[in-house]
mmCIF file as gemmi writes it, N, C-alpha and C atoms, coordinates in Angstrom:
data_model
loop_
_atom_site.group_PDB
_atom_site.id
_atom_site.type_symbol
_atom_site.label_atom_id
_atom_site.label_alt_id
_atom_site.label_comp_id
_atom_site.label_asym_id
_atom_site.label_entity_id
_atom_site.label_seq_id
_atom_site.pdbx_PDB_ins_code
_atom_site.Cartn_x
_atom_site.Cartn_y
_atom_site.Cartn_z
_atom_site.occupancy
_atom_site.B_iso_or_equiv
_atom_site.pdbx_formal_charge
_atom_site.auth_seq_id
_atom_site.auth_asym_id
_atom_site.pdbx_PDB_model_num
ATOM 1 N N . UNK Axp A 1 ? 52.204 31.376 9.676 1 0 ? 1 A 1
ATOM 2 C CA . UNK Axp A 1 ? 50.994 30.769 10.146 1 0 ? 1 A 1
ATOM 3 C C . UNK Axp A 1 ? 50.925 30.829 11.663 1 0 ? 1 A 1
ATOM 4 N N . UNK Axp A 2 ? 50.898 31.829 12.129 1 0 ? 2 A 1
ATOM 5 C CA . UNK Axp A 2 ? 50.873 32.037 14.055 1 0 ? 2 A 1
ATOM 6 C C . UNK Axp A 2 ? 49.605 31.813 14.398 1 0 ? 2 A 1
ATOM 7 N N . UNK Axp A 3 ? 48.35 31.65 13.479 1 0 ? 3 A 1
ATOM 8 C CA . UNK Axp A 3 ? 47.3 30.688 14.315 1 0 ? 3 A 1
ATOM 9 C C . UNK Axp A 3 ? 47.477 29.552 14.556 1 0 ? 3 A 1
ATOM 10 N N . UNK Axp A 4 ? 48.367 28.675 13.907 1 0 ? 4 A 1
ATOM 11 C CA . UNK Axp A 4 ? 48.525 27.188 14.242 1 0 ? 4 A 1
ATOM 12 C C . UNK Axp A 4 ? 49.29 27.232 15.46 1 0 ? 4 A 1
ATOM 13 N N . UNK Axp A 5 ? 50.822 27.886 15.588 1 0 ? 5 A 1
ATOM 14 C CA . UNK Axp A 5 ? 51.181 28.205 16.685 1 0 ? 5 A 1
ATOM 15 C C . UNK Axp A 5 ? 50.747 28.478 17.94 1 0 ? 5 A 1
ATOM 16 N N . UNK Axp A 6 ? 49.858 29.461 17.953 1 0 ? 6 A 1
ATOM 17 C CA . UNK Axp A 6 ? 48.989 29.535 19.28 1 0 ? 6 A 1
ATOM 18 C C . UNK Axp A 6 ? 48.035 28.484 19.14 1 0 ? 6 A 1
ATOM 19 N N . UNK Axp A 7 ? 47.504 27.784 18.226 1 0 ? 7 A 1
ATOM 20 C CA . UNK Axp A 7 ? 46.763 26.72 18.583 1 0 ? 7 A 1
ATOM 21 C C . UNK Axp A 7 ? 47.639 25.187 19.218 1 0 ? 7 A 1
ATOM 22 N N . UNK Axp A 8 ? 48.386 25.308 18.666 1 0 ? 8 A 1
ATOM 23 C CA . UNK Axp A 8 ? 49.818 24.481 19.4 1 0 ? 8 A 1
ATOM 24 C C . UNK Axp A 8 ? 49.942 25.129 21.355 1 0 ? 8 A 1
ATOM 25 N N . UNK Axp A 9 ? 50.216 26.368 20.992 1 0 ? 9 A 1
ATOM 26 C CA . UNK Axp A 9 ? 50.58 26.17 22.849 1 0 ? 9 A 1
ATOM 27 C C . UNK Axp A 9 ? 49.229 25.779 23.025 1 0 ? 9 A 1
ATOM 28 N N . UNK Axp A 10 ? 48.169 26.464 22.819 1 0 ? 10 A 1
ATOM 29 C CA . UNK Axp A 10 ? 46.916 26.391 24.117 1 0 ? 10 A 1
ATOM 30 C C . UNK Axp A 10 ? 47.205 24.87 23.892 1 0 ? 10 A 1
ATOM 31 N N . UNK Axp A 11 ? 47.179 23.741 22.982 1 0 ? 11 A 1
ATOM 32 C CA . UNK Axp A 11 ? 46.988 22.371 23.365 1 0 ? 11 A 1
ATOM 33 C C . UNK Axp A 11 ? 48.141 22.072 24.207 1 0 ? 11 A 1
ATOM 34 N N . UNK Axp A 12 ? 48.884 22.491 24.069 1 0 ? 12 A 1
ATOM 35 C CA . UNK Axp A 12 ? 49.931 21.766 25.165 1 0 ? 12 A 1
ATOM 36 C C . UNK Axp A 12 ? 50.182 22.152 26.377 1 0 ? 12 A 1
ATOM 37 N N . UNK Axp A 13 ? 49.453 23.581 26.773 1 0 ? 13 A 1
ATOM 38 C CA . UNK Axp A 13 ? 49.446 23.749 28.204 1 0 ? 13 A 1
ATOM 39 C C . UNK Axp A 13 ? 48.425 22.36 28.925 1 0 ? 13 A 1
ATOM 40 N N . UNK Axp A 14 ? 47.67 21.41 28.252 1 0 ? 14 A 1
ATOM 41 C CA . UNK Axp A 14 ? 47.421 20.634 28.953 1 0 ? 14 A 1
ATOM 42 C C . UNK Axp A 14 ? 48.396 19.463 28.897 1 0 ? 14 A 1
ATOM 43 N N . UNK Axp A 15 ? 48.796 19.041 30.81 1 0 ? 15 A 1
ATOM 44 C CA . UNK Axp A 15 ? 49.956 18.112 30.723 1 0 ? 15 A 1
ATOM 45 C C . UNK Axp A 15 ? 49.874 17.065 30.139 1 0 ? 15 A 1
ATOM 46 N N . UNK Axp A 16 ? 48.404 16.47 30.013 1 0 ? 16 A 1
ATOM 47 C CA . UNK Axp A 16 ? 48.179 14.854 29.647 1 0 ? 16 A 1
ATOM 48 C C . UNK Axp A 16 ? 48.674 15.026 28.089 1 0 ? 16 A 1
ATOM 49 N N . UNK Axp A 17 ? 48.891 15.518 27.33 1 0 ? 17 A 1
ATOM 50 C CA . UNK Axp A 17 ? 49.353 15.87 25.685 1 0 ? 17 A 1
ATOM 51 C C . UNK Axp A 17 ? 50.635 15.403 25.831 1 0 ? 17 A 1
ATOM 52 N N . UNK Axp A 18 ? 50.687 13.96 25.447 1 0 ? 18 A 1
ATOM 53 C CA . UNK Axp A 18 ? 52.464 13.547 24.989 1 0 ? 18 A 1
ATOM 54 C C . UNK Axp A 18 ? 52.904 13.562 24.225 1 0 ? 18 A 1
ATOM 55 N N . UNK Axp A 19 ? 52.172 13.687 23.003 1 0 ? 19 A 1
ATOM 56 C CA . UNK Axp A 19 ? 52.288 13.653 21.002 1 0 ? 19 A 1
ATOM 57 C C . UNK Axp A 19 ? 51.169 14.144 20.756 1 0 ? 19 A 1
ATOM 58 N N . UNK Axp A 20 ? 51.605 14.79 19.976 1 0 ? 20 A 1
ATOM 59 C CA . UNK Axp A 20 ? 51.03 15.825 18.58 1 0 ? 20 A 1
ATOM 60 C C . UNK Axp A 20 ? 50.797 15.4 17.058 1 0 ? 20 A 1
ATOM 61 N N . UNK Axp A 21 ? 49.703 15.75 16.266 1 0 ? 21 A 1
ATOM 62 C CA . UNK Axp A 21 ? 50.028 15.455 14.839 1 0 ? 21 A 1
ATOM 63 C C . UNK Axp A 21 ? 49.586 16.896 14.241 1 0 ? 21 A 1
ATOM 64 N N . UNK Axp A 22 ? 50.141 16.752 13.127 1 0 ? 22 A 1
ATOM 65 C CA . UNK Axp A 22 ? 49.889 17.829 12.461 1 0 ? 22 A 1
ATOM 66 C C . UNK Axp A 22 ? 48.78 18.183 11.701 1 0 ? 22 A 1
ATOM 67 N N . UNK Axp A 23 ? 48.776 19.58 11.142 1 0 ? 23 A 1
ATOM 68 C CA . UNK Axp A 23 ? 47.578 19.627 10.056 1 0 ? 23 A 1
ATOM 69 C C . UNK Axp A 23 ? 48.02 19.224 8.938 1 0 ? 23 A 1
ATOM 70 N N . UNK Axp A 24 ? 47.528 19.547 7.861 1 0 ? 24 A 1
ATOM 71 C CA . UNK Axp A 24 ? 47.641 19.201 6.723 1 0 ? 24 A 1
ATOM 72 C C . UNK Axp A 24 ? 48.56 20.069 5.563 1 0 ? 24 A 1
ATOM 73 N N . UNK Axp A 25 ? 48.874 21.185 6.336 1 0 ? 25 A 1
ATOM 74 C CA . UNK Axp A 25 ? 49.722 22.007 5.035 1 0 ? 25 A 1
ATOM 75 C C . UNK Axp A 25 ? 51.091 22.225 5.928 1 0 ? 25 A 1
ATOM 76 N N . UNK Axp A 26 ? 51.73 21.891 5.464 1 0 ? 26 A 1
ATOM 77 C CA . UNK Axp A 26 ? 53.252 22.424 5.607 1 0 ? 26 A 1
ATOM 78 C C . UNK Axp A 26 ? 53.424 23.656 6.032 1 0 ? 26 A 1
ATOM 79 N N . UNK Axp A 27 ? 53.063 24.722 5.356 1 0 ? 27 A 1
ATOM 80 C CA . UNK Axp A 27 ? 53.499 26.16 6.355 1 0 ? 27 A 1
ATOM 81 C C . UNK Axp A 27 ? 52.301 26.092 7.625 1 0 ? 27 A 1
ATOM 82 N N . UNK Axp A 28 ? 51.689 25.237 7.725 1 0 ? 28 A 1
ATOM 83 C CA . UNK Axp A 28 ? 51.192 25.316 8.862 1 0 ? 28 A 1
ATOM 84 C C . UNK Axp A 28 ? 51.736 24.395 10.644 1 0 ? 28 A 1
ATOM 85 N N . UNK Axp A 29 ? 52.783 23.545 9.456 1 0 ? 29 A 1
ATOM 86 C CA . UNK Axp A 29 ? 53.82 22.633 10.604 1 0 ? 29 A 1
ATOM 87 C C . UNK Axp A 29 ? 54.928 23.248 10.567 1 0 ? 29 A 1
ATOM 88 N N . UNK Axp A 30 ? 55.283 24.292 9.846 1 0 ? 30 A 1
ATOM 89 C CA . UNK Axp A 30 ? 56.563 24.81 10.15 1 0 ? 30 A 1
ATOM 90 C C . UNK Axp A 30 ? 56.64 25.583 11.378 1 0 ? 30 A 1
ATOM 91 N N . UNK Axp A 31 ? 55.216 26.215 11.485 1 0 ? 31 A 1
ATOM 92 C CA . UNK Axp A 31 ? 55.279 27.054 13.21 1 0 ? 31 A 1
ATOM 93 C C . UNK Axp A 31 ? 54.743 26.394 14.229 1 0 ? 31 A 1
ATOM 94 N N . UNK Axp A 32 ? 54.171 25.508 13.643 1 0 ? 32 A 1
ATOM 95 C CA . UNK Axp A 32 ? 53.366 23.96 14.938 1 0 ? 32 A 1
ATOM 96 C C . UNK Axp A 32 ? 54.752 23.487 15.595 1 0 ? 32 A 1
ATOM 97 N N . UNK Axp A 33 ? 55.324 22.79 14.73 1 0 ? 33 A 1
ATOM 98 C CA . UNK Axp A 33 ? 56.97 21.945 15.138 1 0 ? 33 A 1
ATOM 99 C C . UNK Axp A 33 ? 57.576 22.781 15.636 1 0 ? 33 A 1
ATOM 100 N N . UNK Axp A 34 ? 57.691 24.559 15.323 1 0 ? 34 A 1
ATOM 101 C CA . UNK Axp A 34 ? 58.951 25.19 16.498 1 0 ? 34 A 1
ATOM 102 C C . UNK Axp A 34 ? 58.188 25.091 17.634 1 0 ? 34 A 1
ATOM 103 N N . UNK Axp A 35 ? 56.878 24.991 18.176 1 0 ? 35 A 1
ATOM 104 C CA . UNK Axp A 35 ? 56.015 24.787 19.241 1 0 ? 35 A 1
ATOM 105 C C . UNK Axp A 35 ? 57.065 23.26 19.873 1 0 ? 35 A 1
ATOM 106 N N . UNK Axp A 36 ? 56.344 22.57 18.855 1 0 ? 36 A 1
ATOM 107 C CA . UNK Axp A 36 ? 57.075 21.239 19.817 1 0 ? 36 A 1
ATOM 108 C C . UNK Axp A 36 ? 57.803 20.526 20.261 1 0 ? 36 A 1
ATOM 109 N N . UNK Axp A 37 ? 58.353 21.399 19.279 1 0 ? 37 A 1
ATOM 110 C CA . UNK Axp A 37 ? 60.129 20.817 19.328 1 0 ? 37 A 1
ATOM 111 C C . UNK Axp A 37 ? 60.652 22.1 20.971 1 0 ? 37 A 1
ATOM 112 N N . UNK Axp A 38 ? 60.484 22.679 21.195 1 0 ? 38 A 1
ATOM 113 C CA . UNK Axp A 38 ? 60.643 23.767 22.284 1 0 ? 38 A 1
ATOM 114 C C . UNK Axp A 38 ? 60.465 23.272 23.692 1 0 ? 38 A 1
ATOM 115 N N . UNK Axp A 39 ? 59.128 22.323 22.82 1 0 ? 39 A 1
ATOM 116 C CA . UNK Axp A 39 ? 58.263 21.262 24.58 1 0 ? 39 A 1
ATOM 117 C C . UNK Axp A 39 ? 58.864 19.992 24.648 1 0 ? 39 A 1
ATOM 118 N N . UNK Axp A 40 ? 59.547 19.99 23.717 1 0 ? 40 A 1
ATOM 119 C CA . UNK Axp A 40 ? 60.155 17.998 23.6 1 0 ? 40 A 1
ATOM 120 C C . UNK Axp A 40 ? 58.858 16.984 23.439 1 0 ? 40 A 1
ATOM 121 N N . UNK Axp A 41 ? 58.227 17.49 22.725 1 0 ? 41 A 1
ATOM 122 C CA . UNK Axp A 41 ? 56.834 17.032 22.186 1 0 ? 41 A 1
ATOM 123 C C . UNK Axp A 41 ? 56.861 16.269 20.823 1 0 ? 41 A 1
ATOM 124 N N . UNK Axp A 42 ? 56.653 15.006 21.208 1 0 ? 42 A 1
ATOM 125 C CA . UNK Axp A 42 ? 56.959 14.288 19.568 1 0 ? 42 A 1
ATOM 126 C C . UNK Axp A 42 ? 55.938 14.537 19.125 1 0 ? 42 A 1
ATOM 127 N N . UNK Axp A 43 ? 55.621 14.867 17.651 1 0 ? 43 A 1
ATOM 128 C CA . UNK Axp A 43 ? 55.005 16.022 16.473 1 0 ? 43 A 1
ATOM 129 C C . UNK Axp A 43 ? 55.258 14.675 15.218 1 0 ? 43 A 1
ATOM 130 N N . UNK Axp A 44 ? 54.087 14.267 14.78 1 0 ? 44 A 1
ATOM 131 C CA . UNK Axp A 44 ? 54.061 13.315 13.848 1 0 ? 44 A 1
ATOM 132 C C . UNK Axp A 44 ? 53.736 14.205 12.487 1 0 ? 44 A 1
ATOM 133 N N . UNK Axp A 45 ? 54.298 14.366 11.289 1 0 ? 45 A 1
ATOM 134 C CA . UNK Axp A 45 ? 53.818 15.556 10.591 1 0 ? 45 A 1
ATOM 135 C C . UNK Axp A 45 ? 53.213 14.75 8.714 1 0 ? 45 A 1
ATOM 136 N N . UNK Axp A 46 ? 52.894 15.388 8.139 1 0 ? 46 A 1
ATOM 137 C CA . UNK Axp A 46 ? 52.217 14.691 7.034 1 0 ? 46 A 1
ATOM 138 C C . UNK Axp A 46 ? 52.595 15.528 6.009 1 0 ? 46 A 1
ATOM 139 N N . UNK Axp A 47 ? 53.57 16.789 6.41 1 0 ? 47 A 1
ATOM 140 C CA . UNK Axp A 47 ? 53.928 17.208 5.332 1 0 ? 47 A 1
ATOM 141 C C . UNK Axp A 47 ? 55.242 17.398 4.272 1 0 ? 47 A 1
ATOM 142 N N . UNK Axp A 48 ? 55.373 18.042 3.209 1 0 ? 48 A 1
ATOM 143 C CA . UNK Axp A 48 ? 56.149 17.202 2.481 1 0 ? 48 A 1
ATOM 144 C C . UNK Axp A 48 ? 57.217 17.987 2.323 1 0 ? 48 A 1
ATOM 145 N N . UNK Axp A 49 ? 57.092 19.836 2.722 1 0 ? 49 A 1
ATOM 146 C CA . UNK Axp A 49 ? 58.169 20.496 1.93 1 0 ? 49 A 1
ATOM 147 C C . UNK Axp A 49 ? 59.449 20.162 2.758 1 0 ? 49 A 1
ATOM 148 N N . UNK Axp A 50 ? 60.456 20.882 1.718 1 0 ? 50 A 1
ATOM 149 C CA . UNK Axp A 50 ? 61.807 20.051 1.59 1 0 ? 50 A 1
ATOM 150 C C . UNK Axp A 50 ? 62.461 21.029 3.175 1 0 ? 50 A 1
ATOM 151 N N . UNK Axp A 51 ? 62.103 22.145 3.115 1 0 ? 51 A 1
ATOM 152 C CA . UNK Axp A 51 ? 62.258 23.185 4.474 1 0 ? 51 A 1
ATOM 153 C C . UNK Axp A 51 ? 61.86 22.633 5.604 1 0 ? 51 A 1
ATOM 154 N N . UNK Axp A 52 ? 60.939 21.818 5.619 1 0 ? 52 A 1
ATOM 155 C CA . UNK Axp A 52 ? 60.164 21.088 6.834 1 0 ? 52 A 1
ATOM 156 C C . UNK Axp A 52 ? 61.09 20.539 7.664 1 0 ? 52 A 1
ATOM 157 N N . UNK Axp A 53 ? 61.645 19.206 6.406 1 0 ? 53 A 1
ATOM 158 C CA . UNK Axp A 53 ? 61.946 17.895 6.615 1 0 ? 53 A 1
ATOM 159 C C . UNK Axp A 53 ? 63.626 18.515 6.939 1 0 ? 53 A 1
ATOM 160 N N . UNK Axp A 54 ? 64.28 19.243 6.483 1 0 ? 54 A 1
ATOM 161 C CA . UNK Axp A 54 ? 65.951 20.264 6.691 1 0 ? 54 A 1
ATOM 162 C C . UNK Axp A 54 ? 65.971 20.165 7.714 1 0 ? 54 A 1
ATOM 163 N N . UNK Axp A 55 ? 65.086 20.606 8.705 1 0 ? 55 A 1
ATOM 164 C CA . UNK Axp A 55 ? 65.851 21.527 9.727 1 0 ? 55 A 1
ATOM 165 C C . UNK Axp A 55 ? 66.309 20.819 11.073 1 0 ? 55 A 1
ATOM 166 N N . UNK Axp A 56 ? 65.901 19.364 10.708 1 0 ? 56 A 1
ATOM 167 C CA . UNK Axp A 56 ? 66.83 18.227 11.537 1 0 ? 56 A 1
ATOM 168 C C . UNK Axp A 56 ? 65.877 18.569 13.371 1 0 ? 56 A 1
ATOM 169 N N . UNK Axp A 57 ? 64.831 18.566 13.217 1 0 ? 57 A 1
ATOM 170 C CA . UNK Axp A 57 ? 64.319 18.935 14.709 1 0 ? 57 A 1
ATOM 171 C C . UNK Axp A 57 ? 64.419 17.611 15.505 1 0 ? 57 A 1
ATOM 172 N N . UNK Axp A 58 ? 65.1 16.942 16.788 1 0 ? 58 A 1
ATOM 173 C CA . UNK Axp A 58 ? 64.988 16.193 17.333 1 0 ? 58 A 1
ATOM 174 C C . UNK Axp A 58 ? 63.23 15.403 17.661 1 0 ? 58 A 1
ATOM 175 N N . UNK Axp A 59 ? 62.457 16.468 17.921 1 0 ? 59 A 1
ATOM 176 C CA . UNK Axp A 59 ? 60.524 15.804 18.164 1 0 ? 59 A 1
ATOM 177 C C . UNK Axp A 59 ? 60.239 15.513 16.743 1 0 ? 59 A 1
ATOM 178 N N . UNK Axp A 60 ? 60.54 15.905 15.605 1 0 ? 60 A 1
ATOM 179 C CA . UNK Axp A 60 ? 59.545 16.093 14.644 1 0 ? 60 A 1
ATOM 180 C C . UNK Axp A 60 ? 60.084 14.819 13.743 1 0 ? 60 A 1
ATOM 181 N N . UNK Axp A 61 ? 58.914 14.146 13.293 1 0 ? 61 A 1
ATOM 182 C CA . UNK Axp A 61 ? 58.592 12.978 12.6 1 0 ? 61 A 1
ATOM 183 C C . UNK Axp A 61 ? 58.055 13.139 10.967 1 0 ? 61 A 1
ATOM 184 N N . UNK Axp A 62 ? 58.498 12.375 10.013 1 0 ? 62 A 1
ATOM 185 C CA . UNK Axp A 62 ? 57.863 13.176 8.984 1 0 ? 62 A 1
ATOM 186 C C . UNK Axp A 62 ? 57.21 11.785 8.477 1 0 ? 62 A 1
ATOM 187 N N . UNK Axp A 63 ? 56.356 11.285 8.547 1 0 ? 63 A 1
ATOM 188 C CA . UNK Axp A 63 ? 55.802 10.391 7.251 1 0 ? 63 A 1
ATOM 189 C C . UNK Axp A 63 ? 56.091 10.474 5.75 1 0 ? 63 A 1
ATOM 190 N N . UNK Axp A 64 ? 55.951 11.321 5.358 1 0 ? 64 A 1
ATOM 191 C CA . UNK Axp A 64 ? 55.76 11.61 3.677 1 0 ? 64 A 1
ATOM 192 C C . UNK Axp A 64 ? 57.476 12.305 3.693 1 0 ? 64 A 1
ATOM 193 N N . UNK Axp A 65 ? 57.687 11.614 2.497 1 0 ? 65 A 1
ATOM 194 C CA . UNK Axp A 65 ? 59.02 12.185 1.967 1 0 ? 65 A 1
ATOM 195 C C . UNK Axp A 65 ? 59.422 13.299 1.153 1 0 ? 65 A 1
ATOM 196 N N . UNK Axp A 66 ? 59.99 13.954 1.104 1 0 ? 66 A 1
ATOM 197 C CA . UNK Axp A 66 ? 59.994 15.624 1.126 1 0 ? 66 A 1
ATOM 198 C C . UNK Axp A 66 ? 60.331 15.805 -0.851 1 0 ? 66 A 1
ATOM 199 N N . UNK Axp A 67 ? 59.252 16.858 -1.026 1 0 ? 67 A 1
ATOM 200 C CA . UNK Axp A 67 ? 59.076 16.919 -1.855 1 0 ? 67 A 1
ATOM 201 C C . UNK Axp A 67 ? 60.064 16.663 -3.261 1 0 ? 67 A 1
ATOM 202 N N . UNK Axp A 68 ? 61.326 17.319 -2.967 1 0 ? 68 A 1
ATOM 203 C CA . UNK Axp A 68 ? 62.694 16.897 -3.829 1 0 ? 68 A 1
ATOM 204 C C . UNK Axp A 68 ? 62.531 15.136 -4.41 1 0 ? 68 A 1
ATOM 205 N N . UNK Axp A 69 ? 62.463 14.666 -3.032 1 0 ? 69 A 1
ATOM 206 C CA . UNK Axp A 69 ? 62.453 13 -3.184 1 0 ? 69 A 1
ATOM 207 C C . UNK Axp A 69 ? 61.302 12.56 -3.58 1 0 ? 69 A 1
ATOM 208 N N . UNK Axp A 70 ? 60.168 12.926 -3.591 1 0 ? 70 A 1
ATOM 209 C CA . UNK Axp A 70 ? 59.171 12.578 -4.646 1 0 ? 70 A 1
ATOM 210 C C . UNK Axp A 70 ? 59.196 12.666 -6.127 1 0 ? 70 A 1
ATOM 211 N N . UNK Axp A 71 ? 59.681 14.184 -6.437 1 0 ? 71 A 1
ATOM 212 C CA . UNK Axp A 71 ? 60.273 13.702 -7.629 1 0 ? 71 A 1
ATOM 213 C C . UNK Axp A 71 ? 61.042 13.138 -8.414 1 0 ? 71 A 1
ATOM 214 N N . UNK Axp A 72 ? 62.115 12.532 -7.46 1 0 ? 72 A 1
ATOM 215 C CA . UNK Axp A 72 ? 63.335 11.663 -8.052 1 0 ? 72 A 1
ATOM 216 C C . UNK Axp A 72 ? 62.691 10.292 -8.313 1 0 ? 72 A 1
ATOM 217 N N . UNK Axp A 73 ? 62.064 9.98 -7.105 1 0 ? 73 A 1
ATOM 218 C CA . UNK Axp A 73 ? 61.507 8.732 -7.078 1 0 ? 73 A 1
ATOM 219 C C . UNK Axp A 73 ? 60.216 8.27 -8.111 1 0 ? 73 A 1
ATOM 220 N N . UNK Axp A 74 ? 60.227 9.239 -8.241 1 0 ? 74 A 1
ATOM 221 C CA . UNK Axp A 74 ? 58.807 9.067 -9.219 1 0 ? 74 A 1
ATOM 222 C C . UNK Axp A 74 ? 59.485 9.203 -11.11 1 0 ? 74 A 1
ATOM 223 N N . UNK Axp A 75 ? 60.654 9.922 -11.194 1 0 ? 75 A 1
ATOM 224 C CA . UNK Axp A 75 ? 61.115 10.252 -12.335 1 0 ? 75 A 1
ATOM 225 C C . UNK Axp A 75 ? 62.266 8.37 -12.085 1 0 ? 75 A 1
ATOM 226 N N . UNK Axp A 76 ? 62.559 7.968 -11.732 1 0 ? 76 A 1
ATOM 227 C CA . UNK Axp A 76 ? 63.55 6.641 -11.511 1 0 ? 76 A 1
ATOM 228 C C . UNK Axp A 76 ? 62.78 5.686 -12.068 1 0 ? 76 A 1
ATOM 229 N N . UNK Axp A 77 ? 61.259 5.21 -11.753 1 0 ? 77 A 1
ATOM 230 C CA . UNK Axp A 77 ? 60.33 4.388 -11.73 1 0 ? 77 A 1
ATOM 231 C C . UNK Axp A 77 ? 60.192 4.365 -12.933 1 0 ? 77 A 1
């Protein structure tokens, strides 16, 4: 997804940008977050895959719990 990416730098060449959120699909935060994680840009994200949430990025924030753990949690209940 390298349109989200370049839509990631052009927003962050402006300095006032201290946090980021994401779009809505996962392969579209997987190339957003290497953006922000690069800028030390905390990146609030909404998505769920389990690749996302792995790769341990210091900026990146995940709300929603990664897909594996949705289904455990939902099969426990």
């Amino acid at each position: 997804m390298e349109g989200s990416a370049t839509a990631m730098e052009r927003v962050l060449k402006d300095p006032d940008i201290k946090v980021a959120q994401d779009g809505w699909s996962s392969s579209f935060n997987m190339s957003s977050t290497e953006i922000t994680e690069r800028a030390g840009i905390p990146q609030f994200c909404v998505g769920f895959s389990d690749a996302l949430h792995e790769r341990g990025f210091k900026w990146g924030f995940y709300v929603v719990i990664p897909a594996t753990k949705q289904a455990t949690t939902g099969l426990s209940s």
